[in-house]
C-alpha positions in Angstrom: 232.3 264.6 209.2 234.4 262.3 211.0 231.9 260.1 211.9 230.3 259.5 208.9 234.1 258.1 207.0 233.7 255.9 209.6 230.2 254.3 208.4 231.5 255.0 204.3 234.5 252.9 205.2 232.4 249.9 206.4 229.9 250.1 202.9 233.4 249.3 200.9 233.1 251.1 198.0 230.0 253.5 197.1 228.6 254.7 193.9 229.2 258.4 194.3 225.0 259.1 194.2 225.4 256.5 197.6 228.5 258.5 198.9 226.5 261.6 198.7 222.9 260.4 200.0 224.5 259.2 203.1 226.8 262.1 203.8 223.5 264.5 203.5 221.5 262.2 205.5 224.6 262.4 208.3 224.2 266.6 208.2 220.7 266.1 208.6 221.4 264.0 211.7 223.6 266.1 212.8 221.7 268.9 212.8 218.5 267.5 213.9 220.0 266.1 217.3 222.1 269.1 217.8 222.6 269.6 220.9 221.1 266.5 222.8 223.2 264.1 224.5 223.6 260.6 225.3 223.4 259.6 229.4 227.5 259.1 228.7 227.6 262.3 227.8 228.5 262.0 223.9 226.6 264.1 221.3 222.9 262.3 220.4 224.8 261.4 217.0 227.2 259.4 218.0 224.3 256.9 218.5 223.3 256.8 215.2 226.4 256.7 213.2 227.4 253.5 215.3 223.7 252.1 214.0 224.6 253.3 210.9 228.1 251.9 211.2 226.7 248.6 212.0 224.0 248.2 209.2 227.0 249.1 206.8 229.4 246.5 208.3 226.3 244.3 207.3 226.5 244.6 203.5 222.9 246.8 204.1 222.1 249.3 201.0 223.3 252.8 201.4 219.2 253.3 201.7 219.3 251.0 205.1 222.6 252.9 206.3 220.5 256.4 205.7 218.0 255.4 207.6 219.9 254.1 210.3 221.6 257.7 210.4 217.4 259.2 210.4 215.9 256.9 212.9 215.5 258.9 215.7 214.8 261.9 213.7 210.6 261.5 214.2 211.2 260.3 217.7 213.4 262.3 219.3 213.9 265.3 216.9 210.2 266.2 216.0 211.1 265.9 212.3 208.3 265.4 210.3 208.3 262.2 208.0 207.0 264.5 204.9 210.5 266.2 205.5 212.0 263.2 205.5 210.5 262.1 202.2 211.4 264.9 200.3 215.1 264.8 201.3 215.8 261.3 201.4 212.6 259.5 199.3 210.0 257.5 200.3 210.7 254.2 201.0 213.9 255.8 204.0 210.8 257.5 205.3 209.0 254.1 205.4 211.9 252.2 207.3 212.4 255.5 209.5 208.4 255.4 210.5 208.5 251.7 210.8 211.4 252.2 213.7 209.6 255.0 215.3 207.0 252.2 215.7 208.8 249.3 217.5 210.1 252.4 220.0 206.4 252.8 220.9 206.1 249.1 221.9 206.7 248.6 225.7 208.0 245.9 227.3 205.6 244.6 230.3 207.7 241.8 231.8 208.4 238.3 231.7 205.2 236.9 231.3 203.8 239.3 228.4 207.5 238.7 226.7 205.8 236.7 223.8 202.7 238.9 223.5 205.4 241.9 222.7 207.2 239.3 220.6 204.2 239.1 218.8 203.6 242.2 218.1 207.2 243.7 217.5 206.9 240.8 214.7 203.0 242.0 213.2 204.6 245.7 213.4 207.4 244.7 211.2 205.6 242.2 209.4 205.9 244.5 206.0 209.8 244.9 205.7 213.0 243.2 207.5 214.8 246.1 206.8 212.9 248.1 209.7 213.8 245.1 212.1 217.7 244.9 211.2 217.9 248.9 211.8 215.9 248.2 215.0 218.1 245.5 216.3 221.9 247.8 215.3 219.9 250.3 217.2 219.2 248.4 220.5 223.0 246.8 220.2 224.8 250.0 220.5 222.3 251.0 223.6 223.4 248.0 224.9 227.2 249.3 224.4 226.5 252.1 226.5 224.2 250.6 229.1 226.4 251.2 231.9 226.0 255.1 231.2 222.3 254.6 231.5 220.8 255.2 235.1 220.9 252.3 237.6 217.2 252.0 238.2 216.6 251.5 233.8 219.1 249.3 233.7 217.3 245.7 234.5 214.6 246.5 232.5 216.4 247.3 229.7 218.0 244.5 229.9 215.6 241.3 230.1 213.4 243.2 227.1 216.7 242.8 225.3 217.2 239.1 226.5 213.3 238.4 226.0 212.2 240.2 222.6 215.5 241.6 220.8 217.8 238.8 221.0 215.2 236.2 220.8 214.2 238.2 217.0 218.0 238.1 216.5 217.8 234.3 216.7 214.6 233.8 214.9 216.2 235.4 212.0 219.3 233.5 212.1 221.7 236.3 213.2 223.9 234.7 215.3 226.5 237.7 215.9 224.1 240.2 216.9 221.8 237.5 219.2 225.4 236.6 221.3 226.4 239.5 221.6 222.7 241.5 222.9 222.4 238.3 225.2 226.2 239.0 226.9 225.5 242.2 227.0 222.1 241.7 228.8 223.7 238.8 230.9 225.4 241.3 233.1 222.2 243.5 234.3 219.8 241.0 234.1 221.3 238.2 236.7 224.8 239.5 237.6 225.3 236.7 240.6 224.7 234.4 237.7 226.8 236.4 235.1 229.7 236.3 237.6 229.5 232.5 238.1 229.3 231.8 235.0 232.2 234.1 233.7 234.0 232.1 236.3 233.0 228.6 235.1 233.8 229.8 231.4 237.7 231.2 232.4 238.8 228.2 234.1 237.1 225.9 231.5 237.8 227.7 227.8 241.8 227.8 228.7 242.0 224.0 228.7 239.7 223.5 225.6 241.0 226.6 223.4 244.7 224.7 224.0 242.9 221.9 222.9 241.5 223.2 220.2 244.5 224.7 218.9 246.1 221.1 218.6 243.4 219.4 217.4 243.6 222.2 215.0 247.1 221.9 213.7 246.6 218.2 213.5 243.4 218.2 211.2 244.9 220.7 209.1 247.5 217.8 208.0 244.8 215.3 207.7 243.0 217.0 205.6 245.9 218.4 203.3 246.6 214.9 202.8 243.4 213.7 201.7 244.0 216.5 199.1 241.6 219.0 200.7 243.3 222.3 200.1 240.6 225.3 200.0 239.6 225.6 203.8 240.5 227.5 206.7 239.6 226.8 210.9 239.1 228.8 213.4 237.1 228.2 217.0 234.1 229.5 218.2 233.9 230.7 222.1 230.0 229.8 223.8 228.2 233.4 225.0 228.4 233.5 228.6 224.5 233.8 228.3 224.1 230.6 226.5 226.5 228.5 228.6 224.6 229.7 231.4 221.3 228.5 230.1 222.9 225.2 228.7 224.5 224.8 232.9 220.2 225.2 234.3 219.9 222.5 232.2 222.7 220.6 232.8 222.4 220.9 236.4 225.1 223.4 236.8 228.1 220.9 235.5 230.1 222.2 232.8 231.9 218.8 231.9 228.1 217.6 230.3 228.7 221.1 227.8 230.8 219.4 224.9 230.7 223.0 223.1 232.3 225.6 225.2 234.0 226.1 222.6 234.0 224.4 219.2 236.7 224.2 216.1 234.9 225.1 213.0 236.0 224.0 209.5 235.4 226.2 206.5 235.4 224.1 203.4 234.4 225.4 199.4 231.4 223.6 199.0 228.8 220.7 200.8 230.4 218.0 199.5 233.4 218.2 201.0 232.0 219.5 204.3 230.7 215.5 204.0 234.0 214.4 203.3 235.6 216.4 206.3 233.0 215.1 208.3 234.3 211.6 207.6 238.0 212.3 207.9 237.4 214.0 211.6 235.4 210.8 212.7 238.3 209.0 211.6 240.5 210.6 213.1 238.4 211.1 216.3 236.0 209.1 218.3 233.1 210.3 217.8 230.7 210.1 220.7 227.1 208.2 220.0 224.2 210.1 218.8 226.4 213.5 218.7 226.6 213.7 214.7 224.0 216.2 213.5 223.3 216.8 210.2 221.9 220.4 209.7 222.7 220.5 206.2 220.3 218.1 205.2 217.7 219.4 208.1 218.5 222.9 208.9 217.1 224.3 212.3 213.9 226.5 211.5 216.0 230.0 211.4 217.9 228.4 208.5 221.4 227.9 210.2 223.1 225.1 208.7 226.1 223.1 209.5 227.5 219.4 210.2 228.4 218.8 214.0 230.0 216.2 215.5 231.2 215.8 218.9 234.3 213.9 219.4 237.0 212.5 222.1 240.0 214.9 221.5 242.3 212.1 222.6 243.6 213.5 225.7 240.8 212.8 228.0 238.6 215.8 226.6 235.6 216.2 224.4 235.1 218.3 221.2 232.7 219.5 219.0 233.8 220.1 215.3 231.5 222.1 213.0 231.9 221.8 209.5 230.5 224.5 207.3 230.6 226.0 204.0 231.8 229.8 203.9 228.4 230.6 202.6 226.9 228.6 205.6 229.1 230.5 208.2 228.4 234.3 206.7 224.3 233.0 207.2 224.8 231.7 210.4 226.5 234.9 211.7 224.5 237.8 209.8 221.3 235.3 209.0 218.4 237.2 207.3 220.6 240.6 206.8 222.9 238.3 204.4 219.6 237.3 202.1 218.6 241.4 202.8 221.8 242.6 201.5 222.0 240.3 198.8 218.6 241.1 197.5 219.4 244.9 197.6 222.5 244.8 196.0 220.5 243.0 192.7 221.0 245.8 189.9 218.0 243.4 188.1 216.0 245.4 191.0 214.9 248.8 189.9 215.0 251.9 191.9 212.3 252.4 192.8 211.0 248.8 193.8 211.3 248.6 197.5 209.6 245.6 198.2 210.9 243.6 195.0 213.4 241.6 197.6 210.6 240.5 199.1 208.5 240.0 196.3 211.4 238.0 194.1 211.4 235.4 197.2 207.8 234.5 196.7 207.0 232.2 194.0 204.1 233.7 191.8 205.4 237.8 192.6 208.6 237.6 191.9 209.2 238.4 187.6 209.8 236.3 184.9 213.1 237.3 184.7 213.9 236.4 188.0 212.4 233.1 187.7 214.5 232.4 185.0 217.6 233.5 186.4 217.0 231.4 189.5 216.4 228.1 187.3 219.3 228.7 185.6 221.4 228.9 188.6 222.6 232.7 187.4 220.9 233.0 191.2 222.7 231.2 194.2 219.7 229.6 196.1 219.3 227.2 199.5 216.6 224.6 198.8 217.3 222.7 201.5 213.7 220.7 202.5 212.8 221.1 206.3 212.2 217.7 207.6 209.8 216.5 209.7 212.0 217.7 212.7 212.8 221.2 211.1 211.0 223.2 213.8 207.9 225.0 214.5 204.6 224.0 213.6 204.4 227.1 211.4 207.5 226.4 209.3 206.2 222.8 208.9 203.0 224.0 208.4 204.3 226.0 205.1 206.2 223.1 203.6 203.6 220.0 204.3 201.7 220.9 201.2 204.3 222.7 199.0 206.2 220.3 196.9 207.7 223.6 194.5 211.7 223.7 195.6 211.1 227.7 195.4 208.3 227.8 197.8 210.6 225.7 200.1 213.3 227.9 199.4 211.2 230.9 201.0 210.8 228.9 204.5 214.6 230.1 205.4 214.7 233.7 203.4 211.7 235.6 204.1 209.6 234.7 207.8 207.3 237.5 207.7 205.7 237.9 204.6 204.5 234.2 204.9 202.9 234.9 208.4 200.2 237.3 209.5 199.6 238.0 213.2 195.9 238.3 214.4 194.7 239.3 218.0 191.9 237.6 219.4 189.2 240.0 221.2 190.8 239.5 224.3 194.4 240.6 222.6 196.2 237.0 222.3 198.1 236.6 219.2 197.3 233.8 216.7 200.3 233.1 214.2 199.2 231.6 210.7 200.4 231.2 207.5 199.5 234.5 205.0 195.8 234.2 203.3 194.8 232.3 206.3 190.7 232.6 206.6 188.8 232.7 209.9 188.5 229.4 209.7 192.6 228.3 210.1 192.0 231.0 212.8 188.7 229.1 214.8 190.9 225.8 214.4 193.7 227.2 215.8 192.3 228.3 219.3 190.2 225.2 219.4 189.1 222.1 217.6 185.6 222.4 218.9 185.4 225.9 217.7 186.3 225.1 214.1 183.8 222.6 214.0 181.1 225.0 215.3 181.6 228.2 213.5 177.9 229.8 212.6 179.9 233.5 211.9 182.9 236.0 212.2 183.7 239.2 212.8 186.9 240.8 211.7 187.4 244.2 213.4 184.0 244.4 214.5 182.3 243.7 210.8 180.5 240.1 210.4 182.9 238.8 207.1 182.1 235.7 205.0 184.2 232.7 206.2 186.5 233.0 203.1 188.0 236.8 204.2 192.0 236.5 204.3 193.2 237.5 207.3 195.9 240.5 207.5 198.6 241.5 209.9 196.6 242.8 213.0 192.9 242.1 212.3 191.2 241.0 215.3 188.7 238.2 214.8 186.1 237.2 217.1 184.2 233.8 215.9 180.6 233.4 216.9 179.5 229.2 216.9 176.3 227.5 217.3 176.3 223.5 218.3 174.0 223.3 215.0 176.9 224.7 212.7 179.1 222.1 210.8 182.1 222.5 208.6 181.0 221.8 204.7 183.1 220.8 202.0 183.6 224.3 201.1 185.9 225.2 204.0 188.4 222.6 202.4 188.9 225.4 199.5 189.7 228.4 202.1 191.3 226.6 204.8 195.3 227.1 204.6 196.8 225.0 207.4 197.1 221.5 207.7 195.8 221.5 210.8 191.9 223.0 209.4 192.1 220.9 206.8 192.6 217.7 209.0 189.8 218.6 211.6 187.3 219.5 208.7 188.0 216.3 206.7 187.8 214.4 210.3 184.3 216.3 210.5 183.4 215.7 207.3 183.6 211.9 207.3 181.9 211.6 211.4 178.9 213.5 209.5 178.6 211.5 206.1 179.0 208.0 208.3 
């Protein structure tokens, strides 16, 4: 039982029913990988009691941690999932499944990375949970990758660069995505990891000194201006990242102003504005390096205030200035909203899907509505501008003018998507309750504008079907065939809507 304090110490303090779930889930473990052992040698459970350990470190639910502890059990145990739900309940033998599942996907190389991308995202496309165990999973394989044999190694690696820690950054979860992408750095390209560890030790020495006085100095700066409540500390760039950022750079590090960068933690977004102005006070700050991702967060929700400035002996620095809510988002990203959501005792037992469902305008209850209106609810409604991202985040915001709809665009990115394969298995990515139509427009103008029929997993469908995760869709046109005003009141992206009201008016001139 020694490794299971170990995960109980990370969930703080459990009811006892929570105490007890997980330690019977850890015997079950136990005893279902008896026996097996990792490539380092280690008992199989080792590996899941680190998952476990780091879904608990997370703030996950002691449900989440159980099945962290289970999710090998179907795999790699031959436990069958009925057994599962009668121990441990229905929605841990959900999760567990939905694990088992993204183990089945395969990685096929470089050039099929988003396909898998794709996919990995239509498989989870019911629960984030399944994803965050999925992702503490492949970061403790990563730990041990070195015990793994030689010839596995690489390939592990760049389907951890190329799918895991690009879901890791999609979903805002900074922590995770550096550390999968330094971990992957090595195996991947190490004549590249070595120059680049290189570069980073003779250039982070100078700037953490730096940073340390800059620092010391803006602490007093700030005291005076009678800002007490905030702390600083510096941020280190993945060796990954700076690597990336040096191809485009053209290998020289003094273009990179963020090697490393001071970070302010203030109360609230007010004063991150008004530390923002005392720092370019203080500080030259360069031209066109303030960036305001408070006001226009990027499209996985991280938000901050940057601003790059001469430290004032001969170097550059970039300060970010953050509230603490801000920084614990930027670092754990959708696991934070996850956790939060699961912790809600307005939640009942029994409703797995309610966090998901209390996100969505319309599903979640009354109560909930009410409690989010009267600010009883802590809620981000920051707008995405017009340079927020993706077409598909803009997509969901263009015609959405309810602040809790655009709340949803940073908390929840699946259950506003659905992922359909075209016959010849590319992926089309549209917004959810999307009709063959949003589908013919996104492959090609001209075939929106001719669509005679559709087939949705091999059945002809009327043009109004919603689409689901996984459907493939096969549109059949005829020149004669021309979009009527009726499309207008199925269509769901701005881009159908424009082409058909563009078609509408060349036919009634």
């Amino acid at each position: 039982m020694e490794g299971v304090k170990e995960v109980l110490e990370k969930m703080g303090v459990p009811s006892k029913e929570d105490l007890a779930l997980v330690e019977k889930a850890y015997e079950f473990a136990a005893r279902a990988h008896e026996g097996q052992k990792r490539f380092s040698g280690d008992p199989y459970v080792t590996h899941v009691v680190e998952t476990a350990r780091g879904l608990a470190g997370m703030g996950m639910s002691a449900r989440v941690v159980v099945a962290g502890l289970l999710h090998d059990t179907i795999e790699d145990a031959s436990v069958d999932p009925k057994v599962l739900e009668k121990e441990f309940g229905k929605e841990v033998r959900f999760m567990v499944e939905g694990v088992t599942k993204l183990g089945r996907l395969k990685y096929r190389g470089a050039e099929r990375h988003r396909e898998s991308l794709r996919k990995l995202l239509v498989a989870t496309g019911q629960d984030a949970r399944v994803l965050i165990i999925k992702l503490m999973d492949r970061l403790h394989n990563m730990r041990t990758l070195k015990f793994v044999p030689e010839h596995k190694r690489k390939r592990i690696a760049l389907e951890t660069l190329e799918i895991y820690a690009a879901i890791a950054h999609r979903l805002g979860m900074g922590l995770v995505r550096r550390e999968l992408e330094d971990l992957a750095f090595e195996y991947a390209f190490p004549e590249e990891y070595a120059q680049t560890k290189k570069i980073m030790t003779s250039a982070s020495k100078t700037t953490l000194e730096r940073l340390k006085k800059m620092s010391r100095a803006l602490q007093k700066d700030l005291a005076k201006e009678g800002i007490k409540d905030f702390h600083t500390d510096y941020r280190i760039k993945g060796l990954y990242s700076l690597w990336r950022k040096l191809q485009r750079k053209e290998g020289d590090v003094e273009k990179i102003y963020d090697v490393a960068a001071l970070r302010i933690i203030v109360p609230d977004v007010a004063t991150c504005y008004r530390v923002l102005g005392i720092v370019n006070q203080q500080y030259q700050p360069l031209p066109n390096k303030i960036k305001d991702y408070i006001a226009f967060p990027k499209p996985n929700g991280y938000q901050s205030l940057h601003t790059t400035v001469f430290s004032g002996d001969g170097g550059i620095v970039e300060v970010q200035i953050r509230t603490q809510q801000m920084h614990t988002e930027a670092e754990y990203g959708i696991a934070a909203h996850v956790s939060y959501k699961e912790g809600d005792k307005r939640l009942g037992a029994g409703s797995s899907f309610d966090w998901i469902k209390s996100l969505i305008p319309g599903l979640g209850s009354a109560r909930q509505v009410a409690a989010e209106k009267s600010g009883k609810v802590e809620l981000n409604r920051s707008r995405y501008g017009a340079q927020g991202g993706p077409e598909w985040l803009e997509e969901l915001g263009e015609e959405a003018e309810d602040p809790d709809f655009e709340m949803t665009l940073r908390t929840d990115l699946f259950t506003h998507r659905v992922f359909v394969f075209t016959p010849t298995g590319d992926v089309v990515d549209l917004p959810v309750d999307s009709s063959p139509v949003d589908f013919a427009y996104a492959i090609h103008s001209d075939i929106g504008d001719h669509i005679a029929g559709v087939k949705v997993n091999g059945k002809m469908v009327p043009l109004d079907t919603r689409l689901k995760n996984g459907d493939i869709v096969e549109i059949v046109t005829k020149k004669s065939a021309v979009p009527t005003h009726k499309w207008l009141d199925f269509a769901k992206t701005t881009l159908a809507r424009r082409h058909i009201r563009l078609a509408l008016d060349k036919h009634k001139k």
